[in-house]
Structures are given as structure tokens and as C-alpha cells.
N, C-alpha and C positions, 0 to 999 in steps of 0.2 A: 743587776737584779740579784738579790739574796735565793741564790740558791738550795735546798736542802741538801746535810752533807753523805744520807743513805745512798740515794740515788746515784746509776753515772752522770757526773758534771758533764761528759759526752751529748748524751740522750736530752739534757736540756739545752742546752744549746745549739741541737736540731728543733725541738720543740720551740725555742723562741722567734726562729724564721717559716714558722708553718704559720699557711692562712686560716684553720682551723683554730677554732680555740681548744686549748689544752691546757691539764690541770689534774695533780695529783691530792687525794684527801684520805683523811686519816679512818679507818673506820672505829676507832676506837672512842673520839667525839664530834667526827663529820668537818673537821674544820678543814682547810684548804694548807697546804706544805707549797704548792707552785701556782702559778694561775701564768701565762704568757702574754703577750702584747694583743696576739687577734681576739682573745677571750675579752679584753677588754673593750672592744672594736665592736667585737658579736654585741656582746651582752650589752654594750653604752653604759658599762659604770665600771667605775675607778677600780684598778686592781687592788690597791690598798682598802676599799673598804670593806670587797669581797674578801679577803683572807682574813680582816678583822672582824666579818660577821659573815660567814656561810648562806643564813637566812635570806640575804638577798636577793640568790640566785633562786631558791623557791619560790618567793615573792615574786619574781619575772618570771613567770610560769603561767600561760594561763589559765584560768582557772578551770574551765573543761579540761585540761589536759593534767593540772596536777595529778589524780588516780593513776595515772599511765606513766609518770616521772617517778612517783613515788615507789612503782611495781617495779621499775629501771634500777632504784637503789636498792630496793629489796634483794631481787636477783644477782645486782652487782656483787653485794654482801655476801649471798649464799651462796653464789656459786660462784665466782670472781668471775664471770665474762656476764655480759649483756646489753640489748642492742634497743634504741627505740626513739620514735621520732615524736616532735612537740612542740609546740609552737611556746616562745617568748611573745612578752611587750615589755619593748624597751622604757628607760624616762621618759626618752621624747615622744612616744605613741606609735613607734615603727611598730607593727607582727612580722616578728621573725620566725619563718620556721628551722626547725633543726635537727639534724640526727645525731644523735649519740649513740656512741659504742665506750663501754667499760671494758677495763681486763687489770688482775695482778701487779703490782709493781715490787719491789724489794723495797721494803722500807727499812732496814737494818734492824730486825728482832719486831717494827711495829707493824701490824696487819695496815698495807694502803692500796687503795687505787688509782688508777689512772683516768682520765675520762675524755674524750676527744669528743668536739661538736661543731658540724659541718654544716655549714648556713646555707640549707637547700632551699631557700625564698623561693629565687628565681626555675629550680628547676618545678617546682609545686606549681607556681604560677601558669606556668606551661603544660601540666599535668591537669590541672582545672580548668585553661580554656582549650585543651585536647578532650575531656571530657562533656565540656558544655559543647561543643562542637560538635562531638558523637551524638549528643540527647538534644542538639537541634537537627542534624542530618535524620535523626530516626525519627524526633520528631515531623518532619517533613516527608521521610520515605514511610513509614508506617500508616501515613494518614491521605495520600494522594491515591487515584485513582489508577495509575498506570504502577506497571511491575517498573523497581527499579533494579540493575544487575549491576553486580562487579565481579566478572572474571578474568580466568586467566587467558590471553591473546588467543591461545587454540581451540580455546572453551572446555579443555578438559579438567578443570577446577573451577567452581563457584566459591567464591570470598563471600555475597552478599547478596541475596535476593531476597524484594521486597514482601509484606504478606499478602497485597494485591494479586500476586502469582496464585495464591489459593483460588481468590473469587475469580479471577478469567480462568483459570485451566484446572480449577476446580479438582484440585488432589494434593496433599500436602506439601508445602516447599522445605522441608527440613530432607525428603528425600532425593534432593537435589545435593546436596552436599555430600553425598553418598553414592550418588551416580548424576554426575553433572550433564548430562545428554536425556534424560530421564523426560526431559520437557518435550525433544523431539517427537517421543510414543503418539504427540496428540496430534501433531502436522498432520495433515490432510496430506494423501499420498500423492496425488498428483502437484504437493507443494515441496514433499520432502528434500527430492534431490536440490532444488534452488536454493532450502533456507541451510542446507547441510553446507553446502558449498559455498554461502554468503559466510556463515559462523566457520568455517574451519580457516578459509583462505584467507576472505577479506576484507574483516570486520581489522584485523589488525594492522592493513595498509594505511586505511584512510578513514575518515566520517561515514558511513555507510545507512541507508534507510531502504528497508524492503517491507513487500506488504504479502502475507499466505493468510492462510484458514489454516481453523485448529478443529478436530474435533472431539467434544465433550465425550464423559462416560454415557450419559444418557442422549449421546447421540445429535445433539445441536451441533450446527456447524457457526462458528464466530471467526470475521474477519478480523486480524491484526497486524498492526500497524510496529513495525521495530525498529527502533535507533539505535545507533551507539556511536564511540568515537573511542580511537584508540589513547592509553595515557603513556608518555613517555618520561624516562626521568631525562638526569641532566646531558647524558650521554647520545639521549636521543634513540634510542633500545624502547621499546615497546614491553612493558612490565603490566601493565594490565589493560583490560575493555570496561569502559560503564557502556550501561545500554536502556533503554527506556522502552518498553512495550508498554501499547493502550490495546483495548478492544475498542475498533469501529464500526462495530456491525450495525450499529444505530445510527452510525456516521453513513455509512453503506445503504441501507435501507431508505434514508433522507432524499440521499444524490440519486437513487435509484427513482424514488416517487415523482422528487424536479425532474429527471430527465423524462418519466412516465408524460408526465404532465404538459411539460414544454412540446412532448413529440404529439399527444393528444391535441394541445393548440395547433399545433403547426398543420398535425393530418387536416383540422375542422377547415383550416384557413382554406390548404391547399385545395381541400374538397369542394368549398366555395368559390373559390376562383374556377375551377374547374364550370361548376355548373353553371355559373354565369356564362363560361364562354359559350359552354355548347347550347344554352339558349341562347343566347349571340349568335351562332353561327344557324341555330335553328330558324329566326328569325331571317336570317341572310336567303335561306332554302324557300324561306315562305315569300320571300320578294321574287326571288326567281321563276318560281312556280305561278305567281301573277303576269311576269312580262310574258313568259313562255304563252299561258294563255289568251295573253293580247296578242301575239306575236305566230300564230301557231308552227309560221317559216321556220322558227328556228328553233323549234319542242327539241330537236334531236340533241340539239350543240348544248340545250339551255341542261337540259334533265343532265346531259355529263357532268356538266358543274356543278349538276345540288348533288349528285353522286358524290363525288372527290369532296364539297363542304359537309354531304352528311358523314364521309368516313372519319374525317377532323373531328367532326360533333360527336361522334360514337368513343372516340378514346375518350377524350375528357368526360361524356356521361358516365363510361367504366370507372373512371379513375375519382369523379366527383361520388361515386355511390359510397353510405357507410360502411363503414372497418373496410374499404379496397385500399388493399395494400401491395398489387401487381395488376396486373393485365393479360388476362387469358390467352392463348391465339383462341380456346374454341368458342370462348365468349366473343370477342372481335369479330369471328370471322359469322355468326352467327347475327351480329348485329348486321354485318354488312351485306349478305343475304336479304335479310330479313327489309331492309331500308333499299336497295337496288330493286327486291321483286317488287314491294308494292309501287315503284319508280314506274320498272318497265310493266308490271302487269303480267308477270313471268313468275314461275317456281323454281327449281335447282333444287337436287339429289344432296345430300349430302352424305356420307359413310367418312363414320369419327372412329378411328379402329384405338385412338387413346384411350378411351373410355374402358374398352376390354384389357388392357392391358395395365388402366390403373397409373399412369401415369396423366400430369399437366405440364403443359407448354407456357413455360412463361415469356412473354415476348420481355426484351431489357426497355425499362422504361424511356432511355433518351431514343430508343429507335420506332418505340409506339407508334409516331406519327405516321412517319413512312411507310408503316412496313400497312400499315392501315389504308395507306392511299395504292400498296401494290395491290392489298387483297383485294380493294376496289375495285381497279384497272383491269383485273386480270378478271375478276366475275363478270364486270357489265361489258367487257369485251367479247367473252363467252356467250350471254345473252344479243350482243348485238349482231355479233359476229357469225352465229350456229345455224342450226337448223332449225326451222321453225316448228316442223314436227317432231323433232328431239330434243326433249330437257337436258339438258347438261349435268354432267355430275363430278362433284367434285370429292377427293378420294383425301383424307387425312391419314397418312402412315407415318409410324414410328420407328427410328433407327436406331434402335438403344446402344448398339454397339456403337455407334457413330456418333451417338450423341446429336440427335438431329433430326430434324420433321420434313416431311416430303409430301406436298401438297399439290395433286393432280387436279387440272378442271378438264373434263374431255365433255366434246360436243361435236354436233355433226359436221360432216362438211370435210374438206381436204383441201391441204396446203397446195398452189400450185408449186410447177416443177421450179429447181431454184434457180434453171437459169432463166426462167419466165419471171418471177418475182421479184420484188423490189429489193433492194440488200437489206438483210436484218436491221428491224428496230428503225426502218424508215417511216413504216405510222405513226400517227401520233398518240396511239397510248401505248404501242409500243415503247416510242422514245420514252417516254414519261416514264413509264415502270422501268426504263435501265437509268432513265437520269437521279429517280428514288432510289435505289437499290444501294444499300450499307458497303462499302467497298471490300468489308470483311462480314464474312458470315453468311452470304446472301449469293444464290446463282437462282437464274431464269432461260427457260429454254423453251422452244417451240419445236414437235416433228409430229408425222404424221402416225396415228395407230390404225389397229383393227376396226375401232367403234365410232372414228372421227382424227379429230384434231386434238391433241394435249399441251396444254400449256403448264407444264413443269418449275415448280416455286420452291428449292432449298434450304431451308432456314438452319443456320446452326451457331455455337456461341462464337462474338457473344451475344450476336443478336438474339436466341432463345436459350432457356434453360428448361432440362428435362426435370421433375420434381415429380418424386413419389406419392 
């Protein structure tokens, strides 16, 4: 290659093995003194006809970008450095892009420079689908419904959170990048500690999803929903969190109405099943009360049985009645009063000390049945059992310390001595009421008092609950 003899023959001779193209020109008619092998490569035309005509290399300019090449030579000119980037098209139709930088050369007495130009194609290309990748992520985070985040693994830096942050937590998100915890202010206090301790610990272990309440300035409460997953690079080191929060309080509000709903079917079902039994079992009472009356031998044995089938019938009437959602003892024990006197043709005392003190007895629904057949046992025993000049009375007290209802029937009459008597719970409704009896929560006792006879009924959980 004919080299100029101003220049160090050194200096081209590094310039012939760069992958840059490289080339010195004269400012005095612009014509080219060097041009190298990769200029010729970059550029796809012959170095020979570049130094024979300059114009060439204008000509492979595109045409948007001459003003910006032109302003390159200007600068290069007046102030011998400058820098600036441009796209070619070659013969063959390739766009190159390129950067040039100018600077000074010694041209022996004639004013020249130098120009180097680096065929940044590929890193542009990279640079454009880096940025169409940003302007589709934004487009995609800007427009979706849920906050999207990118921070740092301890959450003490925000990289990126989406503008949905505005509409759910309704206060600017640029004040997040300024105080990255900032979002915490709106947790719902009885959620703080859980979402502090998810976001600080162990949102950078693993995938992690939790669900708190926020609440608004003007005081609405909204449940949300939060993802993330930790990113690692190649190392395997944890360098950042994305994380996706929605509002589901609509989601919330939905699940809430089906469960409202489903449990509203279910109470109507329940309720029905109910009352058909105890008309069932009503109808059972009203057969027995026919043979009793054919029968009158055995009024006494018949009437215990429609006793013990109405105290069956009395739970499910409670339980089949609208919005019943427990079972009283004082409602129960009321019914079963109420169904034994007009039986025996009898009345019974009653003293409900619950009432004054503002508490209810709720019996536990699997022990209903039982504890219904004891209140039976133990009243039409009292009526069969007592004095016929003495009504019976039965005394309802509350043990709030104990948690626990203590249920007297006293009636007349006197236990004999015990070693005249049969051994405990040898009658038969004796037995009955021990072979009912919940093996927890539940004691029965017979002894004698000042006014009579007391038969002593226990209740505590979980057979009953005390409720204000």
C-alpha cells in the first residue's frame, strides 16, 4: 500500500491491521492521503476509488444523517477533534451504523486529519431491541391492573414500580423511590408485622404470595393480594425482587356473598330437614297417645315415651325455626316443661337466674339431643316421682367463674336410707339419664335437702357455652 511520506510509516502500519476503518485527508481539498483495508470492508467499495474521488464516501451517507456528518467535518476542521455517529448504505443495500471520531495528524507543513470509524451495527441493534423491550415492558406495566415492582432483595430500594400503585394505594409512587417502605404507612396495623417480615426476610428466599389489607387516606379498607419471586444472576446471589400486587377486594366481596349464600342454602336445607323430622316424630306422639287411650293399662309406660319422642321433637323444632343458629338451654328446657306439663297435667316452678345476670347457655349442637332427653328424664321424674301436694321447682344458676350451669329440680318427698335403697342409677330413668350423659362436660346427682329431694344436672364445655 502507498503510503504518505509525512506521516510515521510506524502509525500506518498499525492502522493497516485495525478492524476499524481508518483514513487520513487533507483539509486543504478534502481528498483522502490513506484509506486501510477495513475502511474498505466497512464502507464495501474499493479503496482505489475512494482516494480517487472523496465524494463517495458522502454519497454512502444516509441521507437523514448527512447534516450530522457534515457538522463532524465542520468541527473536525475547526477545531481538529470530533466525534459522531451515522449510519452508511453500502452498494450492496447493507445499513451500517458507525462512529467516528476525528483528531490532528502531522501532515509535513499540510493542514490533515485523521478519521477512524467503528462499525457499531451490531451494538445499535442491541440498543434498539433493549429499547423496544423497555417500550414493550412499560407498555405492558403501565396499562395492567396490578402494581408491578422491581426492587432490591431487602426492599430497601425501588428500581421500578408500576402507575397502578397510584390507583390501589392512592398516593403518588414517585415518593417511593425516595422512601422505599413508604407503601408500608398504608398496611392495616393488625397486618403490618406479617407483610414487614414477608418483604424484609423472605421474599428473597423463594416465590413467595401473601394476602393483608391497606388502608386508604379517606379511610376505605382494600384487600391485597402480593407476589413476587426472587431474581438471581449467574452466580446464583439474589440481585433483585419483581413482585406483582392486585386489589381483591372485589375478589373478596364475591367469595364472601357465595359463601353468604351457599350457607343461607344450606341453614334453609338444614331447617327443613329439621321440621320435617319433628313433625315426624310429632306424628309418632300422636300414635302413641291413640294406643295409650285404647290401652289405658299402660297410659303411664305410653306417656314416658311420647315424653323422651317430644324432647327429640323439641330440638329440631328449635333448630328447624328461622335465622336459629344454636340452641338455648333456656329455650329447651322451656319447651320441655312446657310438653311434659300438659303430658302429666302438672305445672313446675321455674327460676331462670340467667336472665338477671344477662348471660345464654348455649347447649353444643352434636350434644342437643341428649342433653334434651336428660332434661326430660330428670323433670318427668320429678313430676312422677314427687309430691303430689308440691310442685317442683327447678332452679337455673350460673357459674361464670366456672364456666358452667347448675340445674336444680327439687320436689317433695325423701330419698330412702342408702342402705335400704337400690344402688345408684338402678331405675330406669335413672339409668337412662347416666347412659345419656356426654362423658365430658356433664355430672348428675341425687341427695336429699331441706324442701325435698334434688336432682342435680351440671353442664359445662363443651357441652355448654356461657355467651354474653
Amino acid at each position: 500500500m502507498n503510503h504518505p511520506e509525512g506521516p510515521s510509516r510506524r502509525s500506518f502500519a498499525l492502522a493497516d491491521h485495525m478492524l476499524d476503518a481508518a483514513a487520513t485527508y487533507s483539509l486543504r481539498d478534502g481528498r483522502f492521503h490513506y484509506i486501510n483495508d477495513a475502511a474498505e470492508r466497512i464502507f464495501g467499495v474499493g479503496r482505489e476509488a475512494m482516494l480517487a474521488d472523496p465524494r463517495i464516501v458522502n454519497e454512502c451517507v444516509v441521507e437523514e444523517d448527512r447534516p450530522a456528518f457534515a457538522a463532524f467535518l465542520r468541527q473536525a476542521d475547526a477545531e481538529g477533534a470530533a466525534t459522531a455517529e451515522f449510519r452508511i448504505r453500502r452498494p450492496d443495500g447493507q445499513l451500517r451504523w458507525l462512529a467516528a471520531r476525528a483528531f490532528p495528524v502531522d501532515g509535513s507543513g499540510e493542514p490533515m486529519r485523521a478519521a477512524i470509524c467503528e462499525d457499531i451495527t451490531e451494538r445499535k441493534s442491541i440498543e434498539q431491541a433493549l429499547r423496544e423491550s423497555e417500550q414493550r415492558f412499560r407498555l405492558v406495566a403501565e396499562n395492567i391492573e396490578e402494581v408491578f415492582w422491581i426492587f432490591a432483595p431487602d426492599g430497601t430500594q425501588i428500581h421500578y414500580v408500576s402507575p397502578a400503585y397510584e390507583r390501589i394505594w392512592g398516593r403518588p409512587a414517585e415518593e417511593l423511590y425516595a422512601s422505599p417502605f413508604r407503601w408500608m404507612q398504608a398496611v392495616h396495623p393488625d397486618d403490618q408485622l406479617k407483610v414487614l417480615e414477608a418483604v424484609t426476610l423472605h421474599q428473597a428466599e423463594r416465590p413467595l404470595e401473601t394476602q393483608f389489607r391497606i388502608v386508604r387516606g379517606n379511610g376505605e379498607v382494600c384487600h391485597i393480594r402480593h407476589r413476587s419471586a426472587p431474581i438471581r444472576d449467574t452466580t446464583g446471589s439474589v440481585v433483585q425482587v419483581v413482585g406483582m400486587t392486585e386489589d381483591v377486594t372485589e375478589q373478596k366481596r364475591l367469595e364472601r356473598q357465595a359463601e353468604e349464600s351457599a350457607r343461607a342454602q344450606r341453614d334453609a336445607l338444614v331447617r327443613e330437614v329439621h321440621h320435617r323430622i319433628k313433625n315426624n316424630l310429632q306424628g309418632v306422639t300422636g300414635m302413641l297417645r291413640n294406643y295409650a287411650n285404647q290401652h289405658p293399662e299402660v297410659v303411664a309406660v305410653i306417656n314416658e315415651a311420647i315424653a323422651q319422642v317430644q324432647a327429640v321433637a323439641i330440638i329440631y323444632g328449635l333448630q328447624g325455626r328461622p335465622g336459629a343458629v344454636r340452641v338455648e338451654l333456656v329455650d329447651l328446657l322451656k319447651e320441655v316443661l312446657s310438653g311434659i306439663g300438659q303430658l302429666m297435667h302438672a305445672g313446675i316452678e321455674f327460676r331462670d337466674e340467667s336472665q338477671s345476670l344477662g348471660y345464654k347457655v348455649v347447649v353444643n349442637e352434636l350434644e342437643a339431643v341428649p342433653v334434651a332427653l336428660v332434661l326430660n328424664e330428670v323433670v318427668f321424674n320429678a313430676l312422677k316421682h314427687g309430691n303430689a301436694r308440691q310442685t317442683p321447682v327447678i332452679d337455673l344458676r350460673i357459674d361464670i367463674a366456672r364456666e358452667r350451669v347448675v340445674l336444680s329440680v327439687t320436689n317433695g318427698g325423701h330419698l330412702p336410707d342408702r342402705r335400704k335403697r337400690p344402688p345408684q342409677g338402678s331405675g330406669s330413668g335413672l339409668q337412662l339419664i347416666r347412659s345419656l350423659l356426654p362423658r365430658r362436660g356433664a355430672h348428675f346427682d341425687l341427695a336429699n335437702g331441706t324442701e325435698g329431694v334434688i336432682a342435680r344436672l351440671t353442664l359445662e364445655p363443651p357441652i355448654v357455652t356461657l355467651k354474653c
